[in-house]
C-alpha positions in Angstrom: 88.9 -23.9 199.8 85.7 -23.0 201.4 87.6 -22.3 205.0 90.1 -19.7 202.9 86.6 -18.2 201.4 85.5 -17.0 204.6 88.2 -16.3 206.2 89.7 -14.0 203.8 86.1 -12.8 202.5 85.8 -12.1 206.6 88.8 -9.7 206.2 88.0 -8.1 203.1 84.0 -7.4 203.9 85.4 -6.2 207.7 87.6 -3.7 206.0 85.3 -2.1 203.2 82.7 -2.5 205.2 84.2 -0.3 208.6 85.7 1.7 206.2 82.0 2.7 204.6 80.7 2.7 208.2 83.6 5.7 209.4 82.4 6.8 206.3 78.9 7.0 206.9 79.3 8.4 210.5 81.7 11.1 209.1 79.7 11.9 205.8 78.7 15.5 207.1 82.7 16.1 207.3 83.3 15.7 203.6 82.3 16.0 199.7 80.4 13.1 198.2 83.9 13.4 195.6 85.8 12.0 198.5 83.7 9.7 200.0 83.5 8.0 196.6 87.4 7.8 196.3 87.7 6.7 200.0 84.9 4.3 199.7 86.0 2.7 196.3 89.7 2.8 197.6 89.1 1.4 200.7 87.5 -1.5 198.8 90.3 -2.1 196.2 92.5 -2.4 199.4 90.4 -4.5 201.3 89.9 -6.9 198.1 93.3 -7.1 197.4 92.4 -10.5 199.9 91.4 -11.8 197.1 95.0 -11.7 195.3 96.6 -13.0 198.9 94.5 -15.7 199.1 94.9 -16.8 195.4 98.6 -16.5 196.0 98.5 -18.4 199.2 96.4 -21.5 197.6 98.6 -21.7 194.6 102.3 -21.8 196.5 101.2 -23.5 199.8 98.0 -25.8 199.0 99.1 -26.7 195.2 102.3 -26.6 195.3 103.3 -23.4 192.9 100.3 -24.4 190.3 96.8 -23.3 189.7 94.7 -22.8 187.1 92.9 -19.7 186.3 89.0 -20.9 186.8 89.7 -22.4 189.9 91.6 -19.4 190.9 88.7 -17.3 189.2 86.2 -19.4 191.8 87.7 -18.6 195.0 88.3 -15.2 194.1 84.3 -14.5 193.4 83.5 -16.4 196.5 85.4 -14.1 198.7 84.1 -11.2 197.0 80.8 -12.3 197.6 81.4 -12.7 201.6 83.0 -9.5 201.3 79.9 -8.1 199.7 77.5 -9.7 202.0 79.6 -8.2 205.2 79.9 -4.9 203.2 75.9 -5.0 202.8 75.2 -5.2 206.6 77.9 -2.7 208.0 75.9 -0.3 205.7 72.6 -1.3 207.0 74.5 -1.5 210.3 75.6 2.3 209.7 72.2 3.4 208.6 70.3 1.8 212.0 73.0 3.4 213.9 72.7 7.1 212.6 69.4 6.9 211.7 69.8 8.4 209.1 67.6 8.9 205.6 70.0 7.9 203.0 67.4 7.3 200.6 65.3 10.5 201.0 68.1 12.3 201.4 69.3 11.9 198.1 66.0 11.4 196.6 65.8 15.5 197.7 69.3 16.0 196.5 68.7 14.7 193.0 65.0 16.8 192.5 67.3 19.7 193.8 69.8 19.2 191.1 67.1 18.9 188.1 65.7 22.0 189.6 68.8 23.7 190.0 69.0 22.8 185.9 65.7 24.3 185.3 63.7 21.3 184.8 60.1 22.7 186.2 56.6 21.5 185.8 55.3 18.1 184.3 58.7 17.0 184.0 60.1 17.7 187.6 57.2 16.0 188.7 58.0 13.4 186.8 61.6 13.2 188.2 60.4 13.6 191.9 57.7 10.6 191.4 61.1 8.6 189.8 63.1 9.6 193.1 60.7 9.3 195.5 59.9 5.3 194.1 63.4 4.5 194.1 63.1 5.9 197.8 60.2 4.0 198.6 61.6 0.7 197.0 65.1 1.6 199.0 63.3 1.2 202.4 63.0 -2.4 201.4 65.8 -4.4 203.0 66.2 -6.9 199.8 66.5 -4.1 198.1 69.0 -2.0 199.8 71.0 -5.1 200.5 71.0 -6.4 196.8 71.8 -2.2 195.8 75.0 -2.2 198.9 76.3 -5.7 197.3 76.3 -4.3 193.6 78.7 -1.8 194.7 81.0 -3.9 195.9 80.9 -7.0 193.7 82.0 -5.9 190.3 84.8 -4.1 192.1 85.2 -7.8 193.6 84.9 -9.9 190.2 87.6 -7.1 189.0 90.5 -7.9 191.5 89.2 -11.8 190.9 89.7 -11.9 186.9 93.0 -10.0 187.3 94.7 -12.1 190.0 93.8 -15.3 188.8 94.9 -14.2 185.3 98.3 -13.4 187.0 98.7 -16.1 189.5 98.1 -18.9 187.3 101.7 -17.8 185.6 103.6 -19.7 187.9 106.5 -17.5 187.3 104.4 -14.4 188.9 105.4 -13.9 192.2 107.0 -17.0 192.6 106.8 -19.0 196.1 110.1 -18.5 198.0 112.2 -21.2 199.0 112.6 -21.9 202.5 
């Protein structure tokens, strides 16, 4: 079971995480609307390892049968090497372009309470927010453990619902050879 965690958490961290790295490179050639949808697309499709490798276990490993928290357990594993491979292309990304993520949007959020009106005490009082969160983001714990959260509950997700399907052993039956 471990082998089938990395292997398939391999694949599905590889694919979300070059997808957020084309991303990343490209992100001055689109909205931050569609680099959401491409980023949190990219990942359903790259976790749908998850589901494969469920499937896989149960008709070829256990003989058309598993339950759901076993099931349940190899999903969140891959999910989490997914999330750990999906962590370092980002940092990966970052190193390459050089760029300021954090301040970046740190500026981009002040800009948007400004552009709202927000002025004085209380825009300074936003700004300080932004700019800690930007100081705490140049903290690699920190911007790792921030990169896996997005991932992961997309991850326990495709984990819960596959191995409440699969364990049906009348889902997607095994074929006969």
């Amino acid at each position: 079971m471990l082998r089938s965690i990395f292997i398939y958490g391999t694949i599905a961290g590889l694919i979300a995480g070059g997808a957020l790295s084309a991303v990343t490179l490209g992100a001055h050639a689109q909205s931050e609307i569609v680099g959401l949808l491409i980023g949190y697309t990219t990942m359903l499709i790259a976790l749908s390892a998850v589901f494969v490798a469920i499937k896989r276990r149960r008709d070829k490993e256990l003989g058309g049968v598993i339950k759901f928290w076993p099931a349940l357990g190899l999903g969140l594993g891959i999910s989490a090497v997914a999330g750990i491979f999906y962590a370092a292309a980002w940092d990966l990304a970052l190193w390459i372009t050089h760029m300021d993520f954090a301040g970046n949007y740190a500026k981009a959020m002040i800009a948007a309470e400004k552009a709202k009106g927000v002025s004085g005490a209380e825009l300074r009082k936003v700004a300080d927010q932004w700019n800690a969160w930007a100081a705490s983001y140049a903290n690699p714990l920190y911007r790792w453990t921030e990169t896996f959260t997005e991932i992961f509950p997309v991850g326990v997700l495709v984990s819960l619902v596959s191995a409440g399907l699969l364990r049906n052993s009348r889902f997607l039956p095994a074929r006969k050879q």
